[in-house]
RODO-2510 file (C-alpha; in nm, 4 decimals, decimal comma):
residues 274
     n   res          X          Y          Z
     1     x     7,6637     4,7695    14,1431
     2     x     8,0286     4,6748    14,2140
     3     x     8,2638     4,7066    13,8673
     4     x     8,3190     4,3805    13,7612
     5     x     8,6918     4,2484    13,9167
     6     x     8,9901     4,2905    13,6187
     7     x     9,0599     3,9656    13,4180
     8     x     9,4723     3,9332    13,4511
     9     x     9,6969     3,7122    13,3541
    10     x     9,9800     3,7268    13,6143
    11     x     9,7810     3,8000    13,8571
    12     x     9,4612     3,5946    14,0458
    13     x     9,1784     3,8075    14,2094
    14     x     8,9092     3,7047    14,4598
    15     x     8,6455     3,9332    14,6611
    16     x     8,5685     3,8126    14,9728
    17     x     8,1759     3,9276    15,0883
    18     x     8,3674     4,1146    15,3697
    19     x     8,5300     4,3593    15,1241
    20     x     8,8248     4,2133    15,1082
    21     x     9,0312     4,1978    14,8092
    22     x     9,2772     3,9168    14,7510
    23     x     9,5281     3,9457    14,4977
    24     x     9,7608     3,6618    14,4517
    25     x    10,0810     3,6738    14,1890
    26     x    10,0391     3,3842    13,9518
    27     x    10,3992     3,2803    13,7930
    28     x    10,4435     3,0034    14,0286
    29     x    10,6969     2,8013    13,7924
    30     x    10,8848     3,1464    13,7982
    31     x    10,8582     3,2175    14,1718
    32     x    10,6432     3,5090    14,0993
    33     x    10,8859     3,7060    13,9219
    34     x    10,7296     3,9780    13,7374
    35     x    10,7249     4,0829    13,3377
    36     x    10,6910     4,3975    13,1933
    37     x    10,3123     4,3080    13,1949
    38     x    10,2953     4,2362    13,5851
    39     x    10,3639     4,5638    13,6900
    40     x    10,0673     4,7216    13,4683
    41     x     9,8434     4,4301    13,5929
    42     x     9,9436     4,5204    13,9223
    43     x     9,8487     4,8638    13,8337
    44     x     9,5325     4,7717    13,7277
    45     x     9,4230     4,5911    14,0340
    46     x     9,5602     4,9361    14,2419
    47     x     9,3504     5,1201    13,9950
    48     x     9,0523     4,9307    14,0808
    49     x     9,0972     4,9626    14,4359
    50     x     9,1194     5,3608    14,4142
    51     x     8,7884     5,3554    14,2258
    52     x     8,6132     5,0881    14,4313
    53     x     8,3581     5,1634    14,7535
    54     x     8,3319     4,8341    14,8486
    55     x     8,6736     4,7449    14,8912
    56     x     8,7569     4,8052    15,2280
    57     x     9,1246     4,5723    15,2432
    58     x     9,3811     4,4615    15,0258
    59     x     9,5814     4,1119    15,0639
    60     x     9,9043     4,0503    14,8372
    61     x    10,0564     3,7397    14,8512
    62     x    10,1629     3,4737    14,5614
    63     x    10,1299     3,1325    14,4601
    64     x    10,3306     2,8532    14,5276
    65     x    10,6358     2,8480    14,6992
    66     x    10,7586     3,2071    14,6653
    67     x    10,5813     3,5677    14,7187
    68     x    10,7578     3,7119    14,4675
    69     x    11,0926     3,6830    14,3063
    70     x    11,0800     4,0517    14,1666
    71     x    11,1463     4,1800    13,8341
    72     x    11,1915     3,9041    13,6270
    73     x    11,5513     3,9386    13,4064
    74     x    11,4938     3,7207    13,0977
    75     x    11,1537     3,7908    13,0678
    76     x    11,2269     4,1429    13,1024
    77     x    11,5126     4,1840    12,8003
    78     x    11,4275     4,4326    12,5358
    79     x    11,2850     4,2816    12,1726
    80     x    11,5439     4,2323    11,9336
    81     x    11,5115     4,5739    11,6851
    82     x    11,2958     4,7932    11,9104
    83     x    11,4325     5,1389    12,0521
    84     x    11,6068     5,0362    12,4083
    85     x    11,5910     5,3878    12,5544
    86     x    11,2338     5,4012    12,4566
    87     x    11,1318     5,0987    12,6402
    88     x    11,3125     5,1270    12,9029
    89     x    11,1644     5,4511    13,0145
    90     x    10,8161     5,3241    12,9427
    91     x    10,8716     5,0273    13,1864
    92     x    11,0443     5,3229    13,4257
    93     x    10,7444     5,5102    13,4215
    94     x    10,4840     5,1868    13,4936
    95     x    10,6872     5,1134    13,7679
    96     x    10,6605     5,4838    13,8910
    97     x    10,3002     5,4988    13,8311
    98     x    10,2662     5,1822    14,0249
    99     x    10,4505     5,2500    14,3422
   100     x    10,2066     5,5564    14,3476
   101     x     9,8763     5,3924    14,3445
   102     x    10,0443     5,1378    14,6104
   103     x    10,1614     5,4880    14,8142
   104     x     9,8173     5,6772    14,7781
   105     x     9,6007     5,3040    14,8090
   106     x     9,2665     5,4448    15,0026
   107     x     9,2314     5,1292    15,1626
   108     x     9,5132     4,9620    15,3843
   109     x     9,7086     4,6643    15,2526
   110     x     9,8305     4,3899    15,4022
   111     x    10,0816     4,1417    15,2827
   112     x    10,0964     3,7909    15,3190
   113     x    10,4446     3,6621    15,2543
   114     x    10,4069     3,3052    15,1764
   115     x    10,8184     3,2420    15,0612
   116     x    11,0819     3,4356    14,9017
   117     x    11,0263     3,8124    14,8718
   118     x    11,3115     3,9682    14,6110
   119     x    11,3445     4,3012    14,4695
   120     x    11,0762     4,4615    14,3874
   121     x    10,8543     4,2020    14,5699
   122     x    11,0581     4,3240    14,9143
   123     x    11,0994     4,6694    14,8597
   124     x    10,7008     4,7525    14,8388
   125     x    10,5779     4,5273    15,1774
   126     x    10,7243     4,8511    15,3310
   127     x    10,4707     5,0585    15,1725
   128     x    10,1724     4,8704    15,3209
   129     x     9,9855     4,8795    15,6375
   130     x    10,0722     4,5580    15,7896
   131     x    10,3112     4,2476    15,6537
   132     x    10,2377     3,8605    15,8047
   133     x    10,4922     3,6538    15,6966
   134     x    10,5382     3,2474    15,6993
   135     x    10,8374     3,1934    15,9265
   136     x    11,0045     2,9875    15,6520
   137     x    10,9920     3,3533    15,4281
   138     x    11,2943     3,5281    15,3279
   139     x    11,3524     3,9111    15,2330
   140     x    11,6156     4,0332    14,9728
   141     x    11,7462     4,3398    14,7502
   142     x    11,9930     4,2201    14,5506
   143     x    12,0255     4,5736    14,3984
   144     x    12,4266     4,6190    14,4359
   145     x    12,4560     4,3031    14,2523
   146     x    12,2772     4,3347    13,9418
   147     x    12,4412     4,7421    13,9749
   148     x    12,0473     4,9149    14,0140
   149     x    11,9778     5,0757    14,2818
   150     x    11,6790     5,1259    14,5583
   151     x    11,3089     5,1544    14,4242
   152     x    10,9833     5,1100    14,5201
   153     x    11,0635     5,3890    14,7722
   154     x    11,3047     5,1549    15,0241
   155     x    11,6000     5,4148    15,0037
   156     x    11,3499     5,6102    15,2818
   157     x    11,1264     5,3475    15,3987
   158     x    11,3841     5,0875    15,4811
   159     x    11,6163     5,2872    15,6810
   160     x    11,2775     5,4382    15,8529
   161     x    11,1581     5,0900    15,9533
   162     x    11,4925     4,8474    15,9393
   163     x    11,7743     5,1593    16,1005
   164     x    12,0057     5,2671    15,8598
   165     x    12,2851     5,0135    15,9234
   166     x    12,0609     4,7035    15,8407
   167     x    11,9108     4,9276    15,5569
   168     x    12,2520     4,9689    15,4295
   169     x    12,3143     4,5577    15,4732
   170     x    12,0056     4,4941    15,2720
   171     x    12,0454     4,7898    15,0337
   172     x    12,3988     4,7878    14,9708
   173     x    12,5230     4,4409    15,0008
   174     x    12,2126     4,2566    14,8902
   175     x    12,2135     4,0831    15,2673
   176     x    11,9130     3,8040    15,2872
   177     x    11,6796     3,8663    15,5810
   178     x    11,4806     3,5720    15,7289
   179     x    11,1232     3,6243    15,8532
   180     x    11,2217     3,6366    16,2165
   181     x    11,4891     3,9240    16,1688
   182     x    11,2404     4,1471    15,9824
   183     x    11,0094     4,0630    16,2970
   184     x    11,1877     4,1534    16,5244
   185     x    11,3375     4,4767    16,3091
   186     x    10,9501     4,5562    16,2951
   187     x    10,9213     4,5012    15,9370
   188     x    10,6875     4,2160    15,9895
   189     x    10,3842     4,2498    16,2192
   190     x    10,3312     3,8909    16,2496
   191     x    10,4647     3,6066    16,1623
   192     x    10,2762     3,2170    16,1681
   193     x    10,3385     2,8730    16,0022
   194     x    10,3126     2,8673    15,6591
   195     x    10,0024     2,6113    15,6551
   196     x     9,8187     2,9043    15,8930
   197     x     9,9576     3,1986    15,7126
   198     x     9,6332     3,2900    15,5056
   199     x     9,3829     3,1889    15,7692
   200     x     9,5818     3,4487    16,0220
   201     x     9,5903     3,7061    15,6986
   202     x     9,2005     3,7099    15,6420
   203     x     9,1065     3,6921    15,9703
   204     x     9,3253     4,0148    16,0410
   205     x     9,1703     4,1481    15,7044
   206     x     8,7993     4,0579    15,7984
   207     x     8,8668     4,2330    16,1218
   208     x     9,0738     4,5394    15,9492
   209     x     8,7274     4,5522    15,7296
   210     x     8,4486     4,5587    16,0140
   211     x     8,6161     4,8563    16,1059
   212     x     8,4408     5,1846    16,0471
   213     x     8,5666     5,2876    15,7520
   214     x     8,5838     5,6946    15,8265
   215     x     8,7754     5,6296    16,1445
   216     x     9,0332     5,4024    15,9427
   217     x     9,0965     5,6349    15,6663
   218     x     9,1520     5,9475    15,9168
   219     x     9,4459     5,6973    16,1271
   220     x     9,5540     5,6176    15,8277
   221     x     9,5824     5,9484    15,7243
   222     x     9,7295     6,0767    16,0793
   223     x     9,9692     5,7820    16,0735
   224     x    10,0894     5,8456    15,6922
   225     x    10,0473     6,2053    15,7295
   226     x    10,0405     6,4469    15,4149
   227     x    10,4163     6,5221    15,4711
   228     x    10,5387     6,1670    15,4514
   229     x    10,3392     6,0651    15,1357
   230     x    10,4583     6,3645    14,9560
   231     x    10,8020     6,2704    15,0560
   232     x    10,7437     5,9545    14,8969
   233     x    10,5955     6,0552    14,5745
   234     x    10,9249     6,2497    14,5323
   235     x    11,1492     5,9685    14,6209
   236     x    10,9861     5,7793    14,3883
   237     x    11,0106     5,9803    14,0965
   238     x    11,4367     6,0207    14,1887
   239     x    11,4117     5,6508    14,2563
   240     x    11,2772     5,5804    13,9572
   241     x    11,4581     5,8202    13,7261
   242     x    11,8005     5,6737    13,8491
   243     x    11,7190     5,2834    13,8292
   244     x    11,6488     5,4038    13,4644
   245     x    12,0056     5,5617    13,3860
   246     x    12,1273     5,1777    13,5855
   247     x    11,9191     4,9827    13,3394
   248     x    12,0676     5,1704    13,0116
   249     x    12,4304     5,1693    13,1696
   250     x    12,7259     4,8935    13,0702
   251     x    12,7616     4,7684    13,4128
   252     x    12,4475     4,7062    13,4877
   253     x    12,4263     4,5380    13,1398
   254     x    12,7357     4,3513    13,2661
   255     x    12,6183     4,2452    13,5837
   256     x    12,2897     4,0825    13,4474
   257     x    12,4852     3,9126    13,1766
   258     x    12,7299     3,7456    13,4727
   259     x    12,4386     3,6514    13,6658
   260     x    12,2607     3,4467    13,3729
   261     x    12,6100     3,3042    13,2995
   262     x    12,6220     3,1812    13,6884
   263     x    12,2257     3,0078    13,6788
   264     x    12,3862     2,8746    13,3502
   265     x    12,6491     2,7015    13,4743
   266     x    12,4254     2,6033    13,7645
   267     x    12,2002     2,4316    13,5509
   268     x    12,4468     2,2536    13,3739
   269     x    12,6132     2,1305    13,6809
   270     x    12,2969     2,0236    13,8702
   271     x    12,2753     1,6067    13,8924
   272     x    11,9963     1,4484    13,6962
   273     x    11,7432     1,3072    13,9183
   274     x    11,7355     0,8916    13,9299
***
């Protein structure tokens, strides 16, 4: 008997009778953008996944009008009075452990990018098998801004997929990507109307899951071979130990601090509606 499917709270779950998994991000009022407790639900559902037989395919996509916004900045501030250091480096390492389960999934995942993917919510569509994307979506790592750096692996995946020049773009200079550039950069396998964009996801899924499922984990294996997954396990961890020392540092601190102080004023300036 199949393990009963996690109960989340950021995160919606629904097993299809083909083996397929959906997971949908559920902060639609917040574009997706995840907490601190995202990233371990996220985990969990990877967890899952790793131990599961019958799951033969994994879909990502969110709710609403965005796929996800990324890490989520005022959800994410540290708790008046605790240690800052100490969680910090807890959230470091549940981001680490994540990206690993998503880097070593057993079964290939396929993204369905429904609207905005930021951050976080970017950076890890190029560690799965295949990405369909609305042709309204947008891609974005507004890294240099906020003064972190590349995670989720992109500093070797994005210059792999994108070239290093509109790796740089994205990476460096926080450049927004519509649907059809990452197309046509190969990012993006496919890309549909948003109203057909889950149809065209589960019926590549369904098909992805009739598959035989030896033959798919040894092309999967050839394709992602030993060398490259190691390579991105170590990324990872440098990744991961550097976007820590970002988060501690003043700029960084500064940076976030201007950017709430921009929506601010944003808000404030915004028209009521009549």
């Amino acid at each position: 008997m199949a393990a009963r499917l996690p109960e989340l709270k950021y995160i919606k779950l629904e097993l299809l009778e083909s083996g397929v998994l959906v997971m949908t991000f559920n902060r639609p009022k917040h574009m997706n953008s995840m907490l601190p407790a995202s990233y371990c639900e996220w985990a969990q559902v990877m967890k899952y996944v790793h131990a599961s037989a019958n799951i033969r395919v994994l879909v990502v996509t969110g709710s609403g009008a965005a796929y996800s916004a990324g890490q989520d900045l005022s959800g994410g501030r540290v708790p008046d009075g605790e240690d800052e250091k100490k969680v910090l480096w807890q959230r470091r390492n549940d981001t680490c452990e994540l990206t690993k389960l998503l880097v070593t999934s057993p079964v290939p995942i396929i993204g369905a990018v429904n609207g905005p993917a930021i951050g976080y919510g970017c950076t890890t569509l190029a560690l799965f098998d295949l990405v369909v994307a609305a042709d309204t979506a947008v891609f974005r790592t507004p890294f240099a801004e906020l003064a972190f750096c590349p995670e989720g692996c992109s500093s070797v995946t994005f210059p792999r997929i994108l070239g290093p020049i509109v790796a740089n773009d994205m990476l460096l200079m926080g450049k927004s990507m519509s649907a059809a550039e990452m197309h046509q950069r190969g990012f993006v396998a496919r890309l549909t109307k948003p109203a057909e964009l889950m149809a065209t996801t589960i019926k590549l899924a369904r098909e992805m899951a009739s598959r035989s499922t030896t033959a798919m984990r040894a092309s999967r294996a050839l394709i992602r071979n030993q060398q490259y997954v190691d390579e991105l396990l170590r990324v990872n961890e440098v990744e991961m130990d550097e976007l820590y020392e970002r988060m501690i540092s003043d700029d960084a601190k500064q940076a976030i601090a201007r950017v709430f102080a921009r929506l601010q004023a944003k808000r404030s300036n915004a028209k009521p509606k009549l």
